[in-house]
MARTI-273293 format. One record per residue (C-alpha): residue in three letters; x, y, z. Coordinates in steps of 0.2 Angstrom, whole numbers, padded with zeros to 4 digits, always signed. Layout:
N
alaXYZ/...
This chain:
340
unk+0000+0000+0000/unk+0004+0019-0002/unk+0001+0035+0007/unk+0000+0049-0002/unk+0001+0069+0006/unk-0009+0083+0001/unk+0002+0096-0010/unk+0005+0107+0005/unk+0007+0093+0022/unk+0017+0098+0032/unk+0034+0090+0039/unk+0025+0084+0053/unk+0012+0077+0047/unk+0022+0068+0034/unk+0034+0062+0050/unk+0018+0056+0057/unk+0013+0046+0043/unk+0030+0037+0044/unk+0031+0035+0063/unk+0012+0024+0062/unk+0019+0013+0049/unk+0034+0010+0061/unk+0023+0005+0076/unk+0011-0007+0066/unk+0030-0015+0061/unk+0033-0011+0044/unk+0044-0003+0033/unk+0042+0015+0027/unk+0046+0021+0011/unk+0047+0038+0006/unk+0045+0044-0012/unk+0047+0062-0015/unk+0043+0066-0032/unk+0041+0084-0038/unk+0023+0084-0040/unk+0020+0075-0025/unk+0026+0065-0010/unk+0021+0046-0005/unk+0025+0035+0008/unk+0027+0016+0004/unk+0021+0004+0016/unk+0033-0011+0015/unk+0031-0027+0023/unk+0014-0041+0023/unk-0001-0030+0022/unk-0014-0040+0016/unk-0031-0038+0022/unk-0026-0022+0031/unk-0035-0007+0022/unk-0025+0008+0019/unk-0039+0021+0019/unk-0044+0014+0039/unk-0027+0013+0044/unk-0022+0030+0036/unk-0037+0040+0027/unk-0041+0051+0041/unk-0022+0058+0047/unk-0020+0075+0045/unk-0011+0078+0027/unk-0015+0062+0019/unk-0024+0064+0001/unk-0027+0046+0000/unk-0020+0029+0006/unk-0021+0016-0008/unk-0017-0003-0010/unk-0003-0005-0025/unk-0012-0016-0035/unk+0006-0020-0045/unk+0017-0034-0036/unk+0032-0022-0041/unk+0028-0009-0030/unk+0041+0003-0029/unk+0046+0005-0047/unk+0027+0006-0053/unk+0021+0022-0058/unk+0007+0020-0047/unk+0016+0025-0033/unk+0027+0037-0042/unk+0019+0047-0055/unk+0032+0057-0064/unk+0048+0047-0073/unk+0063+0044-0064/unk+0078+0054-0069/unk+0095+0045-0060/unk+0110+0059-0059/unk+0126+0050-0065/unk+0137+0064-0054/unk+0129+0080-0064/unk+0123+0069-0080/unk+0104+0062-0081/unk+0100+0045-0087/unk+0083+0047-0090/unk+0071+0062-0093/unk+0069+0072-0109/unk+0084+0070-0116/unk+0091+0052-0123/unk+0107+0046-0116/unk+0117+0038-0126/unk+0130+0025-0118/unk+0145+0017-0130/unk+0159+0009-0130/unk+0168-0010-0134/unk+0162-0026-0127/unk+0177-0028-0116/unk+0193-0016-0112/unk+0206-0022-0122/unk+0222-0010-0121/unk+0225+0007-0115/unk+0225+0012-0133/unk+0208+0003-0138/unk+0200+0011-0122/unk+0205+0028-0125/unk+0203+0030-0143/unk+0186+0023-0143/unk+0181+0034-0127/unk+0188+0050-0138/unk+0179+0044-0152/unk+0161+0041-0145/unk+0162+0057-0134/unk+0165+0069-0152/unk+0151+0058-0159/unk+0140+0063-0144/unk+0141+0051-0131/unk+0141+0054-0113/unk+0143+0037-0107/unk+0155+0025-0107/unk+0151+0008-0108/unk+0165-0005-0106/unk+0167-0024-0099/unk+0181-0027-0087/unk+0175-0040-0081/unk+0168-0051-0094/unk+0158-0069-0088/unk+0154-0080-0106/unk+0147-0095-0112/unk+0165-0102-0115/unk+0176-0101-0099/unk+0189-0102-0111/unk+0186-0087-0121/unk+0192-0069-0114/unk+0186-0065-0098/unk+0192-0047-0097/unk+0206-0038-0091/unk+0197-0036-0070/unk+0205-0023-0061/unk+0219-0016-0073/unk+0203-0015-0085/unk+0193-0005-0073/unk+0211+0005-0071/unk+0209+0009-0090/unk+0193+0014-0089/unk+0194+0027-0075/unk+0206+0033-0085/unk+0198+0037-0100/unk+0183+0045-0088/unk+0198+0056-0083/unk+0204+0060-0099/unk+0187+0062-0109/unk+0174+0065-0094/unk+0164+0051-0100/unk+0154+0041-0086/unk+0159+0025-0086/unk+0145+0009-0085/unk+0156-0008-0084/unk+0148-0024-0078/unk+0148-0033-0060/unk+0146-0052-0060/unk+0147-0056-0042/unk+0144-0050-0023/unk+0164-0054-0021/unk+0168-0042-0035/unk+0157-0027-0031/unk+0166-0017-0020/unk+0179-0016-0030/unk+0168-0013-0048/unk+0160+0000-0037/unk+0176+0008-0033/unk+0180+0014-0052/unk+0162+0013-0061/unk+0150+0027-0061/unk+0135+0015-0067/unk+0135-0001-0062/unk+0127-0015-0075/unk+0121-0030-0071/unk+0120-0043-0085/unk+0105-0055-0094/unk+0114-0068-0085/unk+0114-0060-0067/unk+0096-0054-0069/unk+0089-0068-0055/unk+0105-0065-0044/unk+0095-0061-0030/unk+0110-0061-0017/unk+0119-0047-0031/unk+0101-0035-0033/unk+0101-0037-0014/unk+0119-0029-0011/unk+0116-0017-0024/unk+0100-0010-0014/unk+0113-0004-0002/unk+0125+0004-0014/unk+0124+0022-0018/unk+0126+0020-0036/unk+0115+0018-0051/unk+0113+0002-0058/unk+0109-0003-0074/unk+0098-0019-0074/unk+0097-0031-0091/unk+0084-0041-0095/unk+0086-0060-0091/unk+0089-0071-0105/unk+0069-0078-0104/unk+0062-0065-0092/unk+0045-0059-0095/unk+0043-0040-0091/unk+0035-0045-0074/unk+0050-0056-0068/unk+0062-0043-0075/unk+0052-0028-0063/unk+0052-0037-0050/unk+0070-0039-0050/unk+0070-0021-0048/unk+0060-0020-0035/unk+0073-0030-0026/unk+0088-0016-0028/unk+0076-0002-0024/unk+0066-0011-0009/unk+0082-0013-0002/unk+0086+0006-0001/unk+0094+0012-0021/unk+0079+0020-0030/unk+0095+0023-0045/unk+0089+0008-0057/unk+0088+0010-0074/unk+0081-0004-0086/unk+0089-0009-0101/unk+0081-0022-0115/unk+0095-0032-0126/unk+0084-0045-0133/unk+0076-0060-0127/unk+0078-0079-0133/unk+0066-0084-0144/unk+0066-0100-0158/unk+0075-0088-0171/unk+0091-0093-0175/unk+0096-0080-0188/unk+0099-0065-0174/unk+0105-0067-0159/unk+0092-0061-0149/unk+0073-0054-0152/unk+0075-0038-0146/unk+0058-0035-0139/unk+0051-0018-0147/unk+0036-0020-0138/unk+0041-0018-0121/unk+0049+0001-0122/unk+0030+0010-0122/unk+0023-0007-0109/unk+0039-0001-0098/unk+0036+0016-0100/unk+0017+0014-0095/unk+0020+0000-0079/unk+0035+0010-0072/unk+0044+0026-0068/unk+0062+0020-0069/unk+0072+0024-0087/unk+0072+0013-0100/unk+0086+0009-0112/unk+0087-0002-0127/unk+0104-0012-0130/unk+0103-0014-0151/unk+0120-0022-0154/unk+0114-0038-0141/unk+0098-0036-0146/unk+0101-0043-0163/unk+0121-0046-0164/unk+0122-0040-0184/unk+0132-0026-0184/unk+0122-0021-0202/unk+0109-0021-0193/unk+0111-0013-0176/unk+0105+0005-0184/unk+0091+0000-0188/unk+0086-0008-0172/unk+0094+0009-0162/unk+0083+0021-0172/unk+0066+0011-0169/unk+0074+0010-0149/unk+0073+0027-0151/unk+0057+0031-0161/unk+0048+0018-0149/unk+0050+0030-0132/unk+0066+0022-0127/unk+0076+0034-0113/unk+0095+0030-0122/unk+0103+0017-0130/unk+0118+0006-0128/unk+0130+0002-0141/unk+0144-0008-0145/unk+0160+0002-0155/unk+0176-0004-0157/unk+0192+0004-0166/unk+0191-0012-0176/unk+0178-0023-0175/unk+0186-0039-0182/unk+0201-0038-0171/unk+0190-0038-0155/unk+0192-0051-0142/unk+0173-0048-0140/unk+0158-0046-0149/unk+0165-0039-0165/unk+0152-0046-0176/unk+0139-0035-0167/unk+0151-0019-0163/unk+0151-0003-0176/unk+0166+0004-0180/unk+0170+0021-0178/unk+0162+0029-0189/unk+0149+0018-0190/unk+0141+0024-0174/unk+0146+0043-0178/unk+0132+0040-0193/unk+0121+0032-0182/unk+0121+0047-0170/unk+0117+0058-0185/unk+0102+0047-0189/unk+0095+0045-0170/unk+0096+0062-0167/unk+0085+0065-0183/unk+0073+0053-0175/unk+0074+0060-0157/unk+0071+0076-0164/unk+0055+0072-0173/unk+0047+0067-0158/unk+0053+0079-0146/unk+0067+0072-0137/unk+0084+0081-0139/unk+0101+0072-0137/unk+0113+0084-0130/unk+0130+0088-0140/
């Protein structure tokens, strides 16, 4: 359930609101939006009813049962879109993000040059793996902490933020230490133990879809990071598996605007896994885009054939400076600016 405060309650009577939850031993969960502000109640309240428990206290507009099992994250409780601040840049809102890089840090000289090369293009992310978990355990796993090095210090040298990938609960402290977004991958989706330590750190975390997730399996692990104390989550589609063999994936179009509808956290669609053609990524980022889609994330390497990852589905260069000129056409015609 959720408590919503009249426009001009008092600190008091909001403190109030909290303190009852308390004594009937649950959680509270403030919400403070700009529009309005909203306790959620947190813990087993079935059979309770809100407007008895609550209706009548001094400031309340109206105490409601979330009828979403993802409660925090859904726009029932939390009207307006969520807007995380990456230390002075915003992932989410008007404005589309636009996060790049390689699949894995490679050298000093790959990281740098292709950091340089997104940022001109328009970037303000980027994307890197340093740690790298794959199918194989005999293909390249990333360069760990010397590739979390490198990319820190291509943040330094372009002010890029960087997002880098975290695999496990005995990893993250140092992951958290260099990255400024913290990704958690397809794989790591139902790793409740890992969404449960990132509810306690104060970072962002962008949260993949699971291989096979449905929408509801992929929101409630959400709710897990943000009921544990991080409300900085942001979403990110890449493709589900279907039976079609001739992409990688089935990047799932139709869960941009159902995302936007069900929940207030950003969305961001992954092209390059979400097809894995590197012909093809474009077009998948420009209907990413067209469909409501907060940013996207995309592969680029310096040269995609030499990469020890994910080179068939990386752009090159200048690829992705020609996609940029084509999304901001798109982002354009519907309102949506991508800052310069």
């Amino acid at each position: 359930m959720f408590i919503a405060m009249k426009p001009h309650a008092t600190a008091a009577e909001f403190e109030a609101v909290v303190e009852k939850i308390r004594a009937l031993g649950f959680t509270p969960h403030p919400i403070v939006g700009t529009e309005r502000k909203v306790v959620a109640v947190i813990g087993h309240t079935t059979g309770l009813d809100p407007e008895d428990l609550f209706g009548t206290m001094p400031g309340v507009a109206e105490a409601l049962r979330v009828s979403q099992p993802f409660k925090l994250v859904s726009r029932e409780v939390k009207e307006e879109d969520t807007v995380l601040d990456v230390d002075g840049v915003p992932l989410g809102g008007r404005a589309i993000s636009v996060l790049a890089g390689p699949c894995s840090v490679e050298s000093r000289e790959q990281i740098l040059e292709t950091a340089r090369a997104v940022k001109r293009a328009g970037a303000r992310f980027l994307r890197g793996g340093a740690f790298k978990p794959r199918t194989s355990p005999y293909e390249f796993q990333g360069l760990r902490e010397e590739g979390l090095k490198l990319l820190a210090l291509a943040r330094e040298t372009t002010g890029l933020k960087v997002v880098t990938e975290v695999k496990d609960t005995e990893t993250l402290p140092m992951v958290a230490e260099y990255a400024d977004v913290l990704q958690v991958g397809a794989r790591n989706m139902h790793n409740y133990s890992l969404l449960e330590r990132l509810g306690t750190i104060e970072k962002p975390v962008l949260l993949k879809r699971g291989l096979s997730a449905t929408i509801k399996e992929w929101l409630m692990a959400a709710e897990y990071v943000v009921s544990r104390g991080n409300h900085r989550v942001a979403l990110c589609e890449r493709g589900i598996r279907t039976f079609e063999t001739m992409t990688r994936n089935t990047l799932d179009i139709n869960a941009v605007p159902v995302l936007k509808a069900l929940t207030h956290l950003p969305v961001i669609v992954d092209p390059s896994h979400g097809i894995g053609l590197r012909a093809h990524v474009p077009a998948i980022a420009r209907a990413g885009v067209a469909a409501g889609a907060d940013g996207i994330i995309v592969e680029v390497h310096p040269s995609p054939e030499k990469a020890l990852s994910d080179g068939h589905q990386s752009l090159s260069l200048s690829e992705f400076e020609e996609l940029m000129k084509q999304v901001r056409v798109i982002a354009g015609a519907i309102g949506r600016p991508i800052p310069a």
